[in-house]
C-alpha positions in Angstrom: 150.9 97.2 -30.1 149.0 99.8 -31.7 150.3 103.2 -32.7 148.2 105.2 -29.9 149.4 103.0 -27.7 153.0 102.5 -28.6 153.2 106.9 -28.2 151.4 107.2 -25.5 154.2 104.3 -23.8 156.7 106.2 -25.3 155.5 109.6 -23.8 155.1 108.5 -20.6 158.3 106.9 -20.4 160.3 109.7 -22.0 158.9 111.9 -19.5 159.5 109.9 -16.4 162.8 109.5 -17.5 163.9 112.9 -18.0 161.9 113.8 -14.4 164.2 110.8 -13.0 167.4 112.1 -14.7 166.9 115.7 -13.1 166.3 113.9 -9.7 168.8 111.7 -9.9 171.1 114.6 -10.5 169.7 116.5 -7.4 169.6 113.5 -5.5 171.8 111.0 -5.9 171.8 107.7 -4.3 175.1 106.0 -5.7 178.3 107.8 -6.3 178.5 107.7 -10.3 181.9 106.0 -11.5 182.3 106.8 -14.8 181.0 109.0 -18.1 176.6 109.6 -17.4 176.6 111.0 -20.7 178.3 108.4 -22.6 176.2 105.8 -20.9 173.3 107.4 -21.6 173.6 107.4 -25.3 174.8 103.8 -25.1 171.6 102.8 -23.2 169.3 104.7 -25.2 171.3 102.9 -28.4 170.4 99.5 -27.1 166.8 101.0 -26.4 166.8 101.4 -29.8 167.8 98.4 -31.8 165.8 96.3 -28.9 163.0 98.4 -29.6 163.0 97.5 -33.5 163.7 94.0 -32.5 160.7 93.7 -30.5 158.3 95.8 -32.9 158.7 93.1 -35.5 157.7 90.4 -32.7 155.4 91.8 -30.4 152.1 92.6 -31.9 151.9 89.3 -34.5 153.2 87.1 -31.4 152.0 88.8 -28.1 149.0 90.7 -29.3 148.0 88.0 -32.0 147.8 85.1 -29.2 146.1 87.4 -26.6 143.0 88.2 -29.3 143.0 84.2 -29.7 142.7 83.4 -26.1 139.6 86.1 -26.1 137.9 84.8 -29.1 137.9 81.4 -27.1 137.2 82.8 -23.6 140.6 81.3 -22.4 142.5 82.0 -19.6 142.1 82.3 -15.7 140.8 85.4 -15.1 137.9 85.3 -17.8 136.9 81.9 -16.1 136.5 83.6 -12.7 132.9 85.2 -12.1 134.6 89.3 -11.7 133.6 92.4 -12.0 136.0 94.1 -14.6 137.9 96.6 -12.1 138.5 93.3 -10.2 139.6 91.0 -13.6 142.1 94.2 -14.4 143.7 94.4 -10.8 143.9 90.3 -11.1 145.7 90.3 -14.4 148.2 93.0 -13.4 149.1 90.9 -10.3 149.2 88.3 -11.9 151.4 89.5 -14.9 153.7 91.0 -12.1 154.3 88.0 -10.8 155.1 85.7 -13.7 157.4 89.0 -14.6 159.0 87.9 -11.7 159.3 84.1 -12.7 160.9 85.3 -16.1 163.7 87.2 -14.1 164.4 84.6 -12.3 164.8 82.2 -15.0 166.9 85.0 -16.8 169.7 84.4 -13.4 169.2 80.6 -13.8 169.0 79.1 -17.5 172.7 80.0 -18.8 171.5 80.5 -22.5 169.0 83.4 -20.7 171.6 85.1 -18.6 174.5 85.2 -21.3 171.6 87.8 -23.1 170.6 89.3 -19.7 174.3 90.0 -18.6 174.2 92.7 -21.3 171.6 94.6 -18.7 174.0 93.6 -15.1 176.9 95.3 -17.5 176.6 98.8 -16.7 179.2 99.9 -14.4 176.5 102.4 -12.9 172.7 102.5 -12.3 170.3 105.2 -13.3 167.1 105.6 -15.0 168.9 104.8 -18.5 169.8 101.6 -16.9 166.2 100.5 -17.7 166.5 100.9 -21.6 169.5 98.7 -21.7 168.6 95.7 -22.6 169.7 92.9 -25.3 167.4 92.9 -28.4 168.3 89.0 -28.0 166.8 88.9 -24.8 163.3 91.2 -25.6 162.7 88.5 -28.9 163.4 85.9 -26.2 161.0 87.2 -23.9 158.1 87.5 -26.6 156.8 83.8 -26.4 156.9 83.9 -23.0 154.7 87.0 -22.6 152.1 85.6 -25.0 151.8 82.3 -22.6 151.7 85.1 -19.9 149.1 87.0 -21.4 146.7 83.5 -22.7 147.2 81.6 -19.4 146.0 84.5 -17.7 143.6 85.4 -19.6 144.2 89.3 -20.5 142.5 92.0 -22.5 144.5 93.7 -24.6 143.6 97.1 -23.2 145.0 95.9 -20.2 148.1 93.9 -21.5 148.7 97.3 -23.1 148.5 99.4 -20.3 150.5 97.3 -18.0 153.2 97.7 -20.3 153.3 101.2 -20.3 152.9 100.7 -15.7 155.8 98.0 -16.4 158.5 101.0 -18.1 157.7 103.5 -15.6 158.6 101.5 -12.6 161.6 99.8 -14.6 162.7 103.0 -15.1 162.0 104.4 -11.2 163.5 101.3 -9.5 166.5 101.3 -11.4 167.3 105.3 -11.2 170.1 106.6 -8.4 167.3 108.4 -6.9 168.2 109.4 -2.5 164.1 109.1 -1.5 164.1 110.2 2.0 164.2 106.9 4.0 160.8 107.2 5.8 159.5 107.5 2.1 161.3 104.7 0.8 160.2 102.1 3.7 157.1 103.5 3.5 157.3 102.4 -0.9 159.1 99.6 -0.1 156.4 98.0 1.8 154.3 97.4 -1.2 156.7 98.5 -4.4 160.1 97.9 -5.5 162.4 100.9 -5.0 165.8 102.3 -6.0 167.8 101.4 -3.1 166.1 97.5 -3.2 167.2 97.0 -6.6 170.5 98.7 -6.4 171.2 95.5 -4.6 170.1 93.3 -7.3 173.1 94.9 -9.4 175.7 93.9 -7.3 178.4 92.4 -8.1 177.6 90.1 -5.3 176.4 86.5 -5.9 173.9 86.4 -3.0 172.4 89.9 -3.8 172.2 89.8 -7.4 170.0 86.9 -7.1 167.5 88.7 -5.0 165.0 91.4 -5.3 163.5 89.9 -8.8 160.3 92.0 -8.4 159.8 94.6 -11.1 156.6 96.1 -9.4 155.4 94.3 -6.2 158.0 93.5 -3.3 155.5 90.5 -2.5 156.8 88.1 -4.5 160.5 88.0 -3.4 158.9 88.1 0.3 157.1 84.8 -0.4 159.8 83.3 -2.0 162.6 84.4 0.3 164.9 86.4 -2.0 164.1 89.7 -0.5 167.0 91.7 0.7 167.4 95.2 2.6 169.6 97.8 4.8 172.7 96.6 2.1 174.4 100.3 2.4 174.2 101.9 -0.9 177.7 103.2 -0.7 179.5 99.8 -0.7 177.6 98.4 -3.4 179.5 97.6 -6.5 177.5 97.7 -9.5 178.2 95.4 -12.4 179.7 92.5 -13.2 183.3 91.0 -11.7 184.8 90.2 -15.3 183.9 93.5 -17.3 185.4 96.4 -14.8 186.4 98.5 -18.3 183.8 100.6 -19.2 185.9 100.8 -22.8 184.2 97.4 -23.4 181.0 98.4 -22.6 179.9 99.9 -25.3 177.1 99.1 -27.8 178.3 96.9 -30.0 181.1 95.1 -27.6 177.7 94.7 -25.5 176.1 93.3 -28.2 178.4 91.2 -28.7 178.5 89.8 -25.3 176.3 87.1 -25.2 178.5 85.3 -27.5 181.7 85.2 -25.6 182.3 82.0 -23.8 182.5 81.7 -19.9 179.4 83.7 -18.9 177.9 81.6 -16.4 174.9 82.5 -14.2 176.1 83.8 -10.9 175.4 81.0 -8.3 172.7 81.2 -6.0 173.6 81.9 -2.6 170.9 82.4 0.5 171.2 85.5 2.0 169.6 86.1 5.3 167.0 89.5 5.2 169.1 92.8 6.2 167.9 95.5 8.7 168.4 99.0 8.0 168.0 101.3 5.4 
């Protein structure tokens, strides 16, 4: 990623995440169980080292085999007869979607969840909630974003700006955020919201394996893990097994994906709920 780039990512982000900290604080969806502050600085920690992990990876890997697949006029969307607006719209869906596929591997393929568990930790949810994640699983992630990026075919202007899309709504759709509720059906039609993806950190089996989207809601539509109108208040966020927010911290966290008897949460059908 290049340097304009990277800060202009980094601005955004840091300002939609202090605007969603002072909402969340105004607003809140989810009762808060524990510490804010102490999370905070332990999310923005792992923001960190995964952040350094990812720099060394990212542009040689990710960046490197999206130039390649240009230089050779491969990928899907170059062989398609477009205008440009309609090849960028094309490679953000379709980068949403295979977003999606890589969450949902990250719940199925043990090795994948013991890194992504270090995310479903947090004993709360918030806009910080969005930086925590494993450097283990960000390095992981890296080959599959450059198949992403060369199967479909994507500029890296584009790649670049979906990325900085792709931490905005990370950041919105996990925050504790109250949107009214005509606003948030209304969002919800089309975009993943905070109250949908508070489900998907239950401790729950059958709703934290739904609502996989990051941006679109489509994709869990089509493929019937889309679930509403759980009440916000009887969610429990987090894991079963870690309950003590004394072993969450940074380097317990860390640690985490090393400790044995971290399964994937089995996958359980859950009918679509009505209500909020």
């Amino acid at each position: 990623m290049s340097g304009t780039a990277a800060a202009v990512r980094i601005a955004l982000g840091a300002a939609a995440f202090l605007v969603l900290i002072a909402a969340e604080r105004r607003r809140p969806l989810r009762r808060v169980t524990q510490s804010k502050w102490r999370r905070v600085a332990v999310n923005i920690a792992f923001a960190a080292v995964g952040g350094i992990a990812l720099a060394l990876a990212y542009g040689p890997i990710v960046i490197g085999t999206a130039e390649q697949a240009r230089r050779a006029g491969f990928g899907l969307v170059r062989w398609l007869p477009l205008p440009a607006a309609a090849q960028a719209l094309l490679s953000f869906v379709l980068l949403d979607y295979t977003l999606w596929i890589w969450h949902l591997l990250n719940h199925r393929v043990p090795l994948l969840w013991r890194f992504h568990a270090a995310h479903h930790v947090d004993l709360d949810l918030d806009a910080s909630t969005a930086l925590r994640f494993h450097a283990g699983e960000l390095v992981l992630s890296v080959p599959f974003r450059a198949l992403q990026v060369a199967l479909i075919g994507v500029d890296v202007p584009i790649l670049l700006a979906w990325e900085t899309v792709l931490l905005v709504a990370t950041e919105f759709h996990h925050s504790n955020v109250r949107l009214p509720l005509r606003a948030e059906r209304a969002l919800r039609a089309v975009l993943v919201t905070p109250r949908m993806h508070g489900i998907h950190h239950s401790i729950v089996p059958g709703e934290v394996n739904s609502n996989f989207g990051t941006l679109l809601t489509a994709w869990d539509r089509l493929h019937r893990t889309f679930v509403h109108g759980v009440p916000q208040g009887r969610i429990v966020i987090g894991l079963a097994e870690y309950r003590d927010p004394d072993r969450l911290g940074l380097l317990r966290s860390l640690a985490l994906p090393f400790r044995s008897g971290l399964r994937p949460r089995p996958f359980v059908r859950d009918q679509d709920r009505r209500g909020s």
